[in-house]
C-alpha positions in Angstrom: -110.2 -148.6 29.9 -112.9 -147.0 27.7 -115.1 -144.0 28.4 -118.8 -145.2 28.3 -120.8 -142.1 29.1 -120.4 -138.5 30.0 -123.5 -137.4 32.5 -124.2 -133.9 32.7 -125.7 -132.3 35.8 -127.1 -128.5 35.6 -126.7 -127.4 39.1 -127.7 -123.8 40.7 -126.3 -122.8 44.0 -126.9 -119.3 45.8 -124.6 -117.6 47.4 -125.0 -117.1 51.1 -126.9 -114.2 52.4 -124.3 -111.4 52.6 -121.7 -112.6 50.6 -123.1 -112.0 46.8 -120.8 -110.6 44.9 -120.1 -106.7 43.1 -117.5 -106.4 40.8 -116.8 -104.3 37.3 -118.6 -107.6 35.8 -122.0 -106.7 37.6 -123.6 -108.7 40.3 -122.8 -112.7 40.9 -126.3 -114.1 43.1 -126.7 -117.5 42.0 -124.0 -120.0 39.7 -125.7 -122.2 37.6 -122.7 -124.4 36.5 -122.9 -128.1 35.5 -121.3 -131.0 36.9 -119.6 -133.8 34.8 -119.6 -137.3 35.7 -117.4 -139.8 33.5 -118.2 -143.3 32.9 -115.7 -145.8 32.1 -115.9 -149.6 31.6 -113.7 -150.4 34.3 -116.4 -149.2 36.7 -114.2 -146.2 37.7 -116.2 -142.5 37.3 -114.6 -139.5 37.3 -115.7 -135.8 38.4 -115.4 -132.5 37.2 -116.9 -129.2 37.2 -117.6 -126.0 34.6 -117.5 -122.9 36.9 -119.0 -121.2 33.5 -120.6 -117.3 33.2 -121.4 -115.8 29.6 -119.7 -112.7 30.7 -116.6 -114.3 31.5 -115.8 -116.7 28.7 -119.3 -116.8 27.1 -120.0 -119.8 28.3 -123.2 -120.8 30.2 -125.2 -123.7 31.9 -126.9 -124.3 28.3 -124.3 -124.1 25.7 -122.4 -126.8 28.0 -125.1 -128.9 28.3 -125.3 -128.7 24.7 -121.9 -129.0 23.4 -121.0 -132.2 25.8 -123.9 -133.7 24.5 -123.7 -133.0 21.1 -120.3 -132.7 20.4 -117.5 -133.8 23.1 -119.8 -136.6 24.2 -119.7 -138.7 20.9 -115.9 -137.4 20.3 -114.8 -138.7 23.2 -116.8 -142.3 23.9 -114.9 -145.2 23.5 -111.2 -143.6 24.0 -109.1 -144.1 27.2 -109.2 -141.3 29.8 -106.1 -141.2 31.0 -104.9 -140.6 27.4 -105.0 -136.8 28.6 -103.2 -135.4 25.6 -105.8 -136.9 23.2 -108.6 -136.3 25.0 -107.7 -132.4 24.4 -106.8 -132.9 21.0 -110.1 -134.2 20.4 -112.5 -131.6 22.4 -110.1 -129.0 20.6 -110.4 -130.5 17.1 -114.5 -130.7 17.3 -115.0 -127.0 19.3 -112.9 -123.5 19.5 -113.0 -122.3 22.5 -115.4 -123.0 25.7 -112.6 -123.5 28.4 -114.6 -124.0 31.2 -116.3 -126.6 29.6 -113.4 -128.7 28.5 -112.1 -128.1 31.5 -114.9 -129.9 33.4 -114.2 -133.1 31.0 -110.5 -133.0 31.4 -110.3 -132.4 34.8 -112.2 -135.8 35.3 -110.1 -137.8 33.3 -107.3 -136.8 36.3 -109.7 -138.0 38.7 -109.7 -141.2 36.5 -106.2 -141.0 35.9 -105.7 -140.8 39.7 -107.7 -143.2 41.0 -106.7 -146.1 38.5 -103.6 -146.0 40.6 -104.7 -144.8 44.0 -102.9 -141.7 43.2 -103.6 -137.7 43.9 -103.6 -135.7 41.3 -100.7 -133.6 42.5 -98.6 -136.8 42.5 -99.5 -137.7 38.7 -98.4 -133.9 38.2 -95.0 -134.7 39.5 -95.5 -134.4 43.6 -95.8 -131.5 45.9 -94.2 -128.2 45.6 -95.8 -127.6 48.8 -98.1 -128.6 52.0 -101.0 -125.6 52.2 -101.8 -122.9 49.7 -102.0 -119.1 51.5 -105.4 -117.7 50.9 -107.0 -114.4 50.7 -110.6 -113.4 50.9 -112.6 -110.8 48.8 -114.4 -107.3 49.9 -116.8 -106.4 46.7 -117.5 -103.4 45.7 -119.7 -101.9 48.1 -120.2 -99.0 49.8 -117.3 -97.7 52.7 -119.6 -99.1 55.5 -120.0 -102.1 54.2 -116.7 -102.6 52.8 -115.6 -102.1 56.2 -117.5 -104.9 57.9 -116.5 -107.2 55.5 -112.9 -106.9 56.1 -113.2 -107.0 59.6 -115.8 -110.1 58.9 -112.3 -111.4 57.0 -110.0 -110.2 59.9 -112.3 -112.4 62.4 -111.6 -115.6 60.8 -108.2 -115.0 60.5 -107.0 -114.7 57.2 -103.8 -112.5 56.0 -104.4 -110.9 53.2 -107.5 -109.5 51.8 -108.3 -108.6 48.1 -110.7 -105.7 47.5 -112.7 -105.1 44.0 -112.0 -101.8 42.3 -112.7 -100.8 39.0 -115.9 -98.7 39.0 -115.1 -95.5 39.6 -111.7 -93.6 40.4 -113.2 -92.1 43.6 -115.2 -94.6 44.8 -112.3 -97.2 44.3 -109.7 -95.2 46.2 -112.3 -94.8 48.9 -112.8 -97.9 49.6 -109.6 -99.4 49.3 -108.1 -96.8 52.1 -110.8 -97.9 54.3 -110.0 -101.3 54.0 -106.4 -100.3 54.5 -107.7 -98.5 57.9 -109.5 -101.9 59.3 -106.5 -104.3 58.4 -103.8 -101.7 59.7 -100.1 -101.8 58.1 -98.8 -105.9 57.9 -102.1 -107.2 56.3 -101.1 -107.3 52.6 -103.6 -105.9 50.2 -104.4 -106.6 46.1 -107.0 -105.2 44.7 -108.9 -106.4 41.2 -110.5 -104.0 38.9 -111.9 -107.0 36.8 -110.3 -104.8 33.6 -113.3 -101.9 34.5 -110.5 -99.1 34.6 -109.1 -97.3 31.5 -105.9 -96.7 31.1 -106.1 -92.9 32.2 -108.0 -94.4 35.2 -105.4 -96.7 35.9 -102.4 -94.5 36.2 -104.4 -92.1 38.2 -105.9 -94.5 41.2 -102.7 -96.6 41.4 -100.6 -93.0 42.1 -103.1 -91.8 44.5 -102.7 -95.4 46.2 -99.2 -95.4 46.1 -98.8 -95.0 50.1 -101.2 -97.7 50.9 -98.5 -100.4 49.4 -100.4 -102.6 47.8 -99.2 -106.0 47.1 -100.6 -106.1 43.4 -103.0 -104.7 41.0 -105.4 -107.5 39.1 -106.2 -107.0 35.6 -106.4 -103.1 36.1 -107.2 -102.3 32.5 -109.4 -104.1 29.4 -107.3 -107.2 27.7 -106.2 -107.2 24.2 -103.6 -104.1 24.7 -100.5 -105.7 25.9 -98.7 -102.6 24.8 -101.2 -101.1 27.3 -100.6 -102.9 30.1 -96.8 -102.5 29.7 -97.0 -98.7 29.8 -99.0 -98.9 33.0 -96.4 -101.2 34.4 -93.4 -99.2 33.4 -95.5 -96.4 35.4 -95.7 -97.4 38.7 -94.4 -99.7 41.1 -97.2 -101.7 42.0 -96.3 -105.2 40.7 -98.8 -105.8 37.7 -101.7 -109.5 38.0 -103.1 -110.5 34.3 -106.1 -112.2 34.8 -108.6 -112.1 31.9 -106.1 -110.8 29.8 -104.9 -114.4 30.1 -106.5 -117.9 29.2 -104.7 -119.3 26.1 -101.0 -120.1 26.0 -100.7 -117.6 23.4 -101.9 -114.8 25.9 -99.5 -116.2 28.0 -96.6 -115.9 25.1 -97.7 -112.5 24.0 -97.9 -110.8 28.4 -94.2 -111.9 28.7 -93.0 -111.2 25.3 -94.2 -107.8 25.5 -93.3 -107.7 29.8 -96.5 -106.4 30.3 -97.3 -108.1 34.2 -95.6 -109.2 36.6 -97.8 -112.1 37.9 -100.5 -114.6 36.4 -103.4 -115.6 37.6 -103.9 -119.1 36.8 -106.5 -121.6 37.2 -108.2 -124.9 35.2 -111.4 -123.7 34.7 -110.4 -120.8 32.4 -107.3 -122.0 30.7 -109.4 -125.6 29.6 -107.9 -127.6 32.0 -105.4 -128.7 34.4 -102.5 -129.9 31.9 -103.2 -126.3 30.1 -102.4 -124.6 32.9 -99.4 -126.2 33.3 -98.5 -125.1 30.1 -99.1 -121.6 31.0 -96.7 -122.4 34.5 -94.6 -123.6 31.9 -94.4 -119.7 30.2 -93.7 -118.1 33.3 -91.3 -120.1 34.2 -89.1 -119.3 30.9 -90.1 -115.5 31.8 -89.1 -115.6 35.1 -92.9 -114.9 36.0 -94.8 -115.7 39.4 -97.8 -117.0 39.3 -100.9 -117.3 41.6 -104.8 -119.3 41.9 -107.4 -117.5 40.6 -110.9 -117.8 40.6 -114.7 -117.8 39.3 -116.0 -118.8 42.3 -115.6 -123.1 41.8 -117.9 -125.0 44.1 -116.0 -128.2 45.8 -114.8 -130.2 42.5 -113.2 -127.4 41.0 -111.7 -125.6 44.2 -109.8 -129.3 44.5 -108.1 -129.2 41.3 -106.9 -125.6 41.4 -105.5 -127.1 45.0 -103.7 -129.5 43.0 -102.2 -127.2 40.7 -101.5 -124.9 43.3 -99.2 -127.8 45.2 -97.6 -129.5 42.3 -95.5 -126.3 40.7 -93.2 -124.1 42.6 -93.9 -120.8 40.3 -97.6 -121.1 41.8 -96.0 -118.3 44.5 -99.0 -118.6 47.1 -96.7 -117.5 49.9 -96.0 -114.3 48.2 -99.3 -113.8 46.5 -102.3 -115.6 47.8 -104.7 -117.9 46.4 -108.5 -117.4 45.7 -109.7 -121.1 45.9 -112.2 -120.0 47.9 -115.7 -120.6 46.4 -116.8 -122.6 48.8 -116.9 -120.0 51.4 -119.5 -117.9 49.9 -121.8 -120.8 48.2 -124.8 -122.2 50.3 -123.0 -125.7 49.0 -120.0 -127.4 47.8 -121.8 -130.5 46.4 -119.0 -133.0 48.0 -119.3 -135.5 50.6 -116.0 -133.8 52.8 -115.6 -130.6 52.7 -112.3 -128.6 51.7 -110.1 -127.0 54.6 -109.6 -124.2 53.4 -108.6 -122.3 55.9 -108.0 -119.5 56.5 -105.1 -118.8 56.5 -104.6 -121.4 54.4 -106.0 -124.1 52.7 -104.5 -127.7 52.6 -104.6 -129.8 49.6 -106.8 -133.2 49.5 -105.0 -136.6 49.6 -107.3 -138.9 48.2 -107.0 -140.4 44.9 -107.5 -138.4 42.3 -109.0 -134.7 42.8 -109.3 -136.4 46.1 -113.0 -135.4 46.8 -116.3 -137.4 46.0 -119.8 -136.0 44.8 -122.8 -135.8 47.4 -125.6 -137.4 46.1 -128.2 -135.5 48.7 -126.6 -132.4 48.0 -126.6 -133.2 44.2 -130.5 -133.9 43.8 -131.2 -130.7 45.7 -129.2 -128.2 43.9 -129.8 -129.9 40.3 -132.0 -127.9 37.8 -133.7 -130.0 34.6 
């Protein structure tokens, strides 16, 4: 089997009224991601999807476009697809860097890979670790009235556990995170994610003064590149630690452990390049004796289904204990797939068709793309 083309789609999908996003990253309306559709000679196409932001990996709809076309596209034509290993050799041999992008070409050579044997992904991966994948929802950073509804909006639809964004002031933050602790009541585990908007100082400070609401974990509390950092404020209290974009290379991965700096990762394709890089990284906290959890930058349908896969085929992937965000869907106006994703809540179930196990929808497609 040869790859014959790679087609790039820009696509840009609102959020629904309501649910835009505030984090310490600024505001998330729109995504304008692009959509990757693999040609092969054998008549089998495979799907994926970069979930990309400039502020996040400094990647955007452009620069993909442009390096698929002008760089992964000719590096790649004429190989076979399910030779996954090479593939990334290749896209990491022509470009440093762009995760999400490489992750959009890999991730359809699974689907490939899958479907040349009527397979699911999960199975190629080594089977299921589990059935369902826990899930929490997200309150953004808004103001104690409206940080309140949205939990209870959460609450409604049954979910059981509920993330809140911190990390833009000290007093603000604690605010809003004990009046989210006052809607959910005691047994409704709480994280919260300060997208790395708090400084060190800050850290210590709102994690003490939170110290009686029990919070299940704190996500990327602090700026990466300070492991040493991050290890001090870990040592300091007993809130278990999440990296999040303190890790998306293997070597972050080394370097958190080595220097026991979290106590969780948060793992997902999209940032890490890929699915088989990911599972590298699962590989890492596994020797640490690490748990790991799904992430996300808010994946339409394509790239909500591989994290599902990831999050089924590896037992360190600890959904029970700390849940998932593959949850874009929720808060997008589309998916772009034919079938949508159950995803709950409470949780959401993995898809069983071959490959990713989800197919592109062609009405949806035309009226989301962008030229």
């Amino acid at each position: 089997m040869k790859i014959t083309r790679i087609e790039t789609i820009p696509v840009c999908v609102p959020l629904k009224k309501g649910m835009t996003t505030k984090t310490a990253h600024g505001e998330h309306v729109t995504s304008p991601y692009v959509i990757v559709r693999v040609h092969t000679d054998e008549g089998i196409t495979g799907i994926g999807e970069a979930t990309v932001s400039q502020l996040w990996s400094g990647e955007n709809q452009s620069t993909t476009l442009a390096v698929l076309k002008e760089l992964i596209e000719p590096a790649l034509l004429g190989r076979d697809p399910r030779n996954i290993t090479q593939i990334r050799r290749t896209m990491d041999m022509v470009l440093k860097l762009h995760p999400f992008t490489k992750a959009a070409v890999e991730m359809a050579m699974w689907d490939i890979a899958g479907k040349a044997v009527n397979l699911p992904v999960y199975q190629l991966l080594g089977g299921k670790a589990r059935d369902k994948v826990r899930i929490k929802l997200v309150v953004w950073a808004r103001d104690i009235e409206g940080s309140r509804a949205m939990a209870e909006q959460h609450l409604a639809l049954g979910v059981t556990c509920v993330k809140v964004k911190t990390g833009i002031d000290p007093v603000s933050d604690v605010a809003r995170v004990r009046a989210v602790r006052e809607v959910c009541g005691p047994d409704i585990p709480l994280t919260i994610d300060s997208n790395c908007g708090w400084t060190l100082q800050q850290a210590k400070y709102c994690l003490r003064e939170l110290a009686d609401v029990k919070l299940l974990l704190a996500e990327q509390p602090i700026p990466p590149g300070d492991h040493a950092a991050m290890a001090e404020l870990r040592h300091e209290t007993t809130t278990p630690i999440m990296a999040d974009e303190s890790l998306f290379t293997l070597q972050d991965a080394w370097l958190l452990s080595t220097h026991r700096a979290v106590d969780i990762f948060s793992i997902y394709p999209g940032k890490h390049g890929g699915i088989s890089a990911t599972a590298d990284i699962v590989a890492i906290a596994r020797a640490a004796g690490l748990r790991c959890t799904i992430g996300s930058n808010l994946e339409l349908g394509i790239g909500t289904a591989a994290m599902l896969h990831v999050a089924a085929a590896f037992p360190e992937v600890d959904t029970d204990a700390f849940p998932a965000d593959t949850i874009g869907p929720f808060y997008h106006e589309a998916d772009l797939i034919t079938t949508p994703l159950n995803l709950g809540p409470p949780a959401a179930f993995i898809p069983d068709g071959p490959g990713l196990g989800v197919e592109l929808d062609e009405d949806q497609l035309k009226h989301w793309r962008v030229d």
